[in-house]
C-alpha positions as CSV (number, residue, x, y, z in Angstrom):
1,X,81.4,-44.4,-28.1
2,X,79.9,-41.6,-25.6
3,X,76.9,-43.1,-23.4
4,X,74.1,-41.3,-24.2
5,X,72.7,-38.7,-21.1
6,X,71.0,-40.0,-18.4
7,X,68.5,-37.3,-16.6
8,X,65.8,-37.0,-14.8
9,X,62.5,-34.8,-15.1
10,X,61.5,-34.1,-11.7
11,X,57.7,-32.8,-11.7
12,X,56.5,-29.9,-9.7
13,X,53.6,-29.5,-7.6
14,X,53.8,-32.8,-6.7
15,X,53.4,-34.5,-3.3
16,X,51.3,-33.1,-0.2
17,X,48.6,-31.1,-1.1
18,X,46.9,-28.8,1.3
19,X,44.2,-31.1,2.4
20,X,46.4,-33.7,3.2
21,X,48.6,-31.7,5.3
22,X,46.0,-30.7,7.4
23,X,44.9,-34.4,7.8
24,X,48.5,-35.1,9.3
25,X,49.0,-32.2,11.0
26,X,45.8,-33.2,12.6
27,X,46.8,-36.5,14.1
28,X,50.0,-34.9,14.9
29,X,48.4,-32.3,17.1
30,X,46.1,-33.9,18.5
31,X,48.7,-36.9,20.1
32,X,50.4,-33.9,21.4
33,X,47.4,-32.2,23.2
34,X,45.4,-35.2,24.2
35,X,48.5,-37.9,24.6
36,X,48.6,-41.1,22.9
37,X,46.6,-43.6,21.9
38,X,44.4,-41.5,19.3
39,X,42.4,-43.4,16.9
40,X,41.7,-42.4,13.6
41,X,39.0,-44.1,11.5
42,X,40.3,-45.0,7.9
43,X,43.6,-44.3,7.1
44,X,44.2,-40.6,7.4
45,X,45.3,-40.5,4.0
46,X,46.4,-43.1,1.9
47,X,49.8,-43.7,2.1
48,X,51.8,-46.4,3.5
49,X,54.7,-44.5,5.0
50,X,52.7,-41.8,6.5
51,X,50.3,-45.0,8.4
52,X,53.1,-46.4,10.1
53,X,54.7,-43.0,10.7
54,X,51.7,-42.0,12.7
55,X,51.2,-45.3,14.2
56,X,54.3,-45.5,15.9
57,X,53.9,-42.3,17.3
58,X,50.3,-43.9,18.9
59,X,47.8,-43.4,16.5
60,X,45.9,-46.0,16.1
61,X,43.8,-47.0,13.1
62,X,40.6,-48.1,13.0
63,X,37.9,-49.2,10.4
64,X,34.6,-48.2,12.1
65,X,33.9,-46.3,14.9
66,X,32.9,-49.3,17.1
67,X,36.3,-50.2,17.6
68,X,36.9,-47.2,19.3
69,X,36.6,-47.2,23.2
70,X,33.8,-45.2,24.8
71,X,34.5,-41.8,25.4
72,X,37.9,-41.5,23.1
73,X,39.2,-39.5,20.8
74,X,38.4,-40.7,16.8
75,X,39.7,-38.5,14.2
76,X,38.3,-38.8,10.7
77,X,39.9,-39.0,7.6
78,X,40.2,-36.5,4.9
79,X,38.2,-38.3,2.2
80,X,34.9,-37.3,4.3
81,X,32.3,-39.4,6.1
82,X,28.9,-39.7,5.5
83,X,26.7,-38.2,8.4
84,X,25.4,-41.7,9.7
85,X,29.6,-41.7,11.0
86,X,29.1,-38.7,12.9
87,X,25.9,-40.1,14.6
88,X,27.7,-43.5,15.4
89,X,30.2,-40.9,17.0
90,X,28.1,-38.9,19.5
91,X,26.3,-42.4,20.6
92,X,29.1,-44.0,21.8
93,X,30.5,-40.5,23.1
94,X,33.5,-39.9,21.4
95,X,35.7,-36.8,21.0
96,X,35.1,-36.6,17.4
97,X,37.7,-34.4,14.9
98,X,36.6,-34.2,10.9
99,X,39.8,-34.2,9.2
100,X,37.7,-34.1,5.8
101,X,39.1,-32.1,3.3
102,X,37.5,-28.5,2.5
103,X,37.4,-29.6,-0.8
104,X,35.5,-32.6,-0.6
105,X,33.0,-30.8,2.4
106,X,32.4,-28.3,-1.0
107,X,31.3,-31.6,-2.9
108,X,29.1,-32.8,0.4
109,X,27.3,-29.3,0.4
110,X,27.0,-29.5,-3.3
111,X,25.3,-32.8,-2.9
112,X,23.3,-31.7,0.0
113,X,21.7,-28.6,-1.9
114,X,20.9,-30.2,-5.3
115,X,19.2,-32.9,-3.2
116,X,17.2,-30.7,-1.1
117,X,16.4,-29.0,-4.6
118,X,15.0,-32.8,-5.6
119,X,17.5,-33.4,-8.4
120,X,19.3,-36.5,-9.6
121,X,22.9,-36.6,-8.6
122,X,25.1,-38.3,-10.9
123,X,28.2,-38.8,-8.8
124,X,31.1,-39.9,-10.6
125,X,33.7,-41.7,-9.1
126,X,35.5,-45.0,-8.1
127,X,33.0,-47.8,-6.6
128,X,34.1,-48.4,-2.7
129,X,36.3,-45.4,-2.3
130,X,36.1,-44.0,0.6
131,X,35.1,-40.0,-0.6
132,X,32.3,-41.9,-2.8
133,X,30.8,-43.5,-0.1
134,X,30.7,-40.4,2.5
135,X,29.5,-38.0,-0.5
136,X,26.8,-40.6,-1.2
137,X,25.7,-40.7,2.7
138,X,24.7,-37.3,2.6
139,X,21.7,-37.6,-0.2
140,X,21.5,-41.9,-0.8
141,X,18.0,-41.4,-2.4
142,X,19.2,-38.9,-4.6
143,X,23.2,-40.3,-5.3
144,X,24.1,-42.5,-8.6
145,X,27.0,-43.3,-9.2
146,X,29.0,-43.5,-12.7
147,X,32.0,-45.1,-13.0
148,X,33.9,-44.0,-15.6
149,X,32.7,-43.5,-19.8
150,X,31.7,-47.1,-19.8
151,X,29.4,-46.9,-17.0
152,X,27.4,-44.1,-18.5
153,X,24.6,-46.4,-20.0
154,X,23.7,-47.6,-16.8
155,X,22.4,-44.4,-16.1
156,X,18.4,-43.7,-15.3
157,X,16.6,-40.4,-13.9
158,X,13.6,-39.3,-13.3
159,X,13.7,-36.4,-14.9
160,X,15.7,-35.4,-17.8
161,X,15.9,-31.4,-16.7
162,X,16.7,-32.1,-13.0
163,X,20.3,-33.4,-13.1
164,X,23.6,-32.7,-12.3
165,X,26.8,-34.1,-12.2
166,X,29.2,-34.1,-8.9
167,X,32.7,-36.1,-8.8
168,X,35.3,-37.6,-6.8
169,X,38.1,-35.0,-5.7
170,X,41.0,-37.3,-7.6
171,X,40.3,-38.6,-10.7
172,X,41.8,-38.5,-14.1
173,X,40.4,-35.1,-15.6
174,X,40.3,-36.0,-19.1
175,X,38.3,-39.2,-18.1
176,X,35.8,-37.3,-16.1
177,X,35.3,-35.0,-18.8
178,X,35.2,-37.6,-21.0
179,X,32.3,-39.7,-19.4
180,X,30.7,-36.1,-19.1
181,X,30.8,-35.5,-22.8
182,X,28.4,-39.2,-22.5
183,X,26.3,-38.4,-20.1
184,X,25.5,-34.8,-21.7
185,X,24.6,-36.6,-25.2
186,X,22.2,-38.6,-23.2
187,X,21.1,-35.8,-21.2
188,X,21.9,-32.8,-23.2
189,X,20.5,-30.7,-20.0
190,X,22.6,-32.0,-17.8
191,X,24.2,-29.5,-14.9
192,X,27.6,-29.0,-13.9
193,X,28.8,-28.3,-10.7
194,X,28.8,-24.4,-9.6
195,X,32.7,-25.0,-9.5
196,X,35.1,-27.2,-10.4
197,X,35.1,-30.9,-8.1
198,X,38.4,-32.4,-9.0
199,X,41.0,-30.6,-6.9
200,X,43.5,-28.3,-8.0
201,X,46.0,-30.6,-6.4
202,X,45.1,-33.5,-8.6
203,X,45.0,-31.1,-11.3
204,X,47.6,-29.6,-11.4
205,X,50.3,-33.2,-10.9
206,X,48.0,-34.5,-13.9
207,X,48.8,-31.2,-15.8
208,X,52.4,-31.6,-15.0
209,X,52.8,-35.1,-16.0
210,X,51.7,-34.9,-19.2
211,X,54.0,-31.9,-20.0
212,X,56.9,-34.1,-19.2
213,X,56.1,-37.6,-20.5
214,X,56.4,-37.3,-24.0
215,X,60.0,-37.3,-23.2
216,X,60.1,-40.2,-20.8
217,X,61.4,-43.4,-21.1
218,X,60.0,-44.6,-17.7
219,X,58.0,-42.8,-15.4
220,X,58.1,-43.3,-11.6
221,X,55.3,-42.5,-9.2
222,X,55.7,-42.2,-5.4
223,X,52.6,-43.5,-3.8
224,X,50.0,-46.0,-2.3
225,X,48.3,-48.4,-4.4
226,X,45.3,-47.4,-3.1
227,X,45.7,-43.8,-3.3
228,X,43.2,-43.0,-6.3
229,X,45.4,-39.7,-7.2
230,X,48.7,-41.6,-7.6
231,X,47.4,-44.6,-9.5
232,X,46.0,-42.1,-11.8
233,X,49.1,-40.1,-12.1
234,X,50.8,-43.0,-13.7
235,X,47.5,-44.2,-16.2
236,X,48.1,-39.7,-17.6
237,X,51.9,-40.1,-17.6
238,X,51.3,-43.3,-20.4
239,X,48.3,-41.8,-22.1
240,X,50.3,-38.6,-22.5
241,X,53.4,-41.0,-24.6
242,X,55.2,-42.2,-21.6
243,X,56.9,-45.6,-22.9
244,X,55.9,-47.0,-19.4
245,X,55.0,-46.0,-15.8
246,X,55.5,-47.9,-12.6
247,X,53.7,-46.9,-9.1
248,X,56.2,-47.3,-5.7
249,X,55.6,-46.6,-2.3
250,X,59.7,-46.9,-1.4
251,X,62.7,-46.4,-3.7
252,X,63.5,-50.2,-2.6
253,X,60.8,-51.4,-4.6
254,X,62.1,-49.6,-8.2
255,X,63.4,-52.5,-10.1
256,X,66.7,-52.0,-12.5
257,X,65.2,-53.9,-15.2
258,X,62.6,-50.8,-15.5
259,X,66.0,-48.8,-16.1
260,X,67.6,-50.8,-18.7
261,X,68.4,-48.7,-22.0
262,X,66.4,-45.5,-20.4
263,X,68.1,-42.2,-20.2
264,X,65.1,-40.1,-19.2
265,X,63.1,-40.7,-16.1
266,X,60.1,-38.7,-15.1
267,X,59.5,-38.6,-11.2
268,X,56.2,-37.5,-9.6
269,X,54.2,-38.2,-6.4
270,X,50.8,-38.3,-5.5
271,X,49.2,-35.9,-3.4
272,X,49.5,-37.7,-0.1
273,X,53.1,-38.6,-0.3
274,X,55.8,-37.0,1.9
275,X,58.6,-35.4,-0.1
276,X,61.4,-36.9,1.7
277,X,60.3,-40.4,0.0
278,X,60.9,-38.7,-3.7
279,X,64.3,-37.3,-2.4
280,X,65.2,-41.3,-1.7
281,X,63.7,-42.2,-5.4
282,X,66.2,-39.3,-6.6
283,X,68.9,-40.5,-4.6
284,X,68.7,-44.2,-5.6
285,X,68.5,-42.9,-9.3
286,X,71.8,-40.8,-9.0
287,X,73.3,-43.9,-7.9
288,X,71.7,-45.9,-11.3
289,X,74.0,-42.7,-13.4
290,X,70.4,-40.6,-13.1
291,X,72.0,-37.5,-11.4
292,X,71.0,-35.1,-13.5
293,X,68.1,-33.8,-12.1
294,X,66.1,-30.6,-13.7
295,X,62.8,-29.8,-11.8
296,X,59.7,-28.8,-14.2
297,X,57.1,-26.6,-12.9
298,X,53.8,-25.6,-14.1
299,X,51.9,-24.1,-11.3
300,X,53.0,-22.7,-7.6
301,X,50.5,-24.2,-5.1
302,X,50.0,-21.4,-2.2
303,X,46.5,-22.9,-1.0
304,X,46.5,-23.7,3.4
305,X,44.2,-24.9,5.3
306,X,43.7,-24.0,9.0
307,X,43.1,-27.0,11.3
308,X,39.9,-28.6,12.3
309,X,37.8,-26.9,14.8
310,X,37.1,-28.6,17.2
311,X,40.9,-29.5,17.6
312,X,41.4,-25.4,17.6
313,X,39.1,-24.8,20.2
314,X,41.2,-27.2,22.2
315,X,44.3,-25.7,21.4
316,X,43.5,-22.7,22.2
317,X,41.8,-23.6,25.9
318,X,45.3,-25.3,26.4
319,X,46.8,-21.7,25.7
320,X,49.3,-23.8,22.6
321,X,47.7,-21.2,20.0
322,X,46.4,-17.7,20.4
């Protein structure tokens, strides 16, 4: 008897987006111009390998911006800070550089405006993150947040006609649209952003996942437990009929028993995950008899972002760019 075929469905875009890569290419630059150590407050983005990577080239992470000497350079990460971090900066003197996102600055100035305008801001999003809390520091007064369909009866406003909804760059898509169908038969004259929040990045590996994991026996995510993308990648991969879906930061940590009796495997990674990490998950497959590998795009991701800057103007001044 003939074993049956044993493939994998690698997903594409998947991996770094382009906010991401500015984030690290932002740490990376700026050890070169200004010599190590440089501190970074939060990790720059969250992944595991990428941490360590940076820290043993001398970054050096930090929580708050009191850890950082007087006078150093602090580089922020690209899930945004709320403008209370950038004050904390400038007292204790430090060279500060805002990795933050362009996507999620759009959500800040969003937040910013429709406060200014005196409306409710029904942010939804993940309690503690990181992008949630320095969103919310722009307009506190103003900020509510809703986490997820179930939290949507929690909500209260002032005024019914003077609401809009903003969100978190990485959630799951249908369930933000899904606790916006709630909130909009509560408040049926409730705003929408002027553009889309969720980012095309997150989109688009959500998009991609479910296309393939109808047909997948197991699913494997490259990523960080606490990167908000990833973890959501594999919750879309089993909604969309994957028969199960496992999160790893390392090909080391995918276990054989996850294997047993599978003969399709769907491979993604979240948007802050180097590819060289899913070319070790492919690797350590093809040695498992998954060497059949056929790549399945849905989109071509073209989107750069120039770096931050204040680490540009310092570039330039030491003649490395034009």
């Amino acid at each position: 008897m003939t074993e049956p075929r044993k493939r994998v469905l690698l997903a594409k875009p998947r991996g770094y987006c382009a906010g991401v890569d500015r984030a690290v290419q932002t740490v990376e630059e700026a050890l070169k111009l200004y010599g190590a150590p440089v501190y970074v407050r939060k990790q720059i983005v969250h992944n595991k390998h990428v941490v360590s990577t940076l820290e043993a080239r001398g970054a050096i992470f930090v929580e708050e911006n009191f850890e950082v000497p007087e006078g150093s350079t602090v580089v922020f990460s690209a899930h945004g800070v709320a403008p209370e971090v950038h004050d904390q900066a400038r007292e204790r003197n430090l060279k500060a550089i805002d990795a933050t996102c362009p996507l999620v600055t759009k959500v800040h100035h969003e937040a910013k405006r429709f406060a200014a305008a005196d409306y409710d801001i029904l942010l939804i999003g993940h309690e503690g993150h990181e992008e949630v809390i320095g969103t919310s520091g722009e307009a506190p007064e103003h900020i509510q947040l809703v986490d997820g369909p179930d939290d949507v009866d929690n909500v209260v406003v002032r005024d019914p006609a003077k609401v809009v909804w903003l969100s978190q760059t990485t959630l799951s898509v249908d369930e933000t649209m899904e606790t916006v169908a709630r909130l909009k038969k509560r408040l049926p004259l409730l705003q929408s952003p002027p553009s889309d929040d969720i980012c095309y990045a997150t989109s688009n590996r959500q998009h991609v996942i479910k296309e393939i994991a109808p047909d997948c026996d197991v699913v494997i995510v490259v990523g960080s437990t606490n990167s908000s993308n990833s973890v959501r990648l594999v919750e879309v991969a089993l909604g969309a009929g994957a028969r199960a879906g496992h999160l790893v930061d390392y090909a080391s940590e995918i276990q054989d028993e996850w294997l047993a009796g599978a003969t399709t495997v769907g491979v993604s990674s979240g948007a802050s995950v180097p590819d060289d990490l899913v070319m070790e998950v492919l690797a350590h497959l093809a040695e498992r008899g998954f060497g059949e590998v056929t790549e399945f795009t849905t989109a071509e991701e073209r989107l750069t972002f120039s770096l931050p800057q204040e680490l540009r103007r310092d570039m330039k001044a030491a003649g490395k760019i034009s």
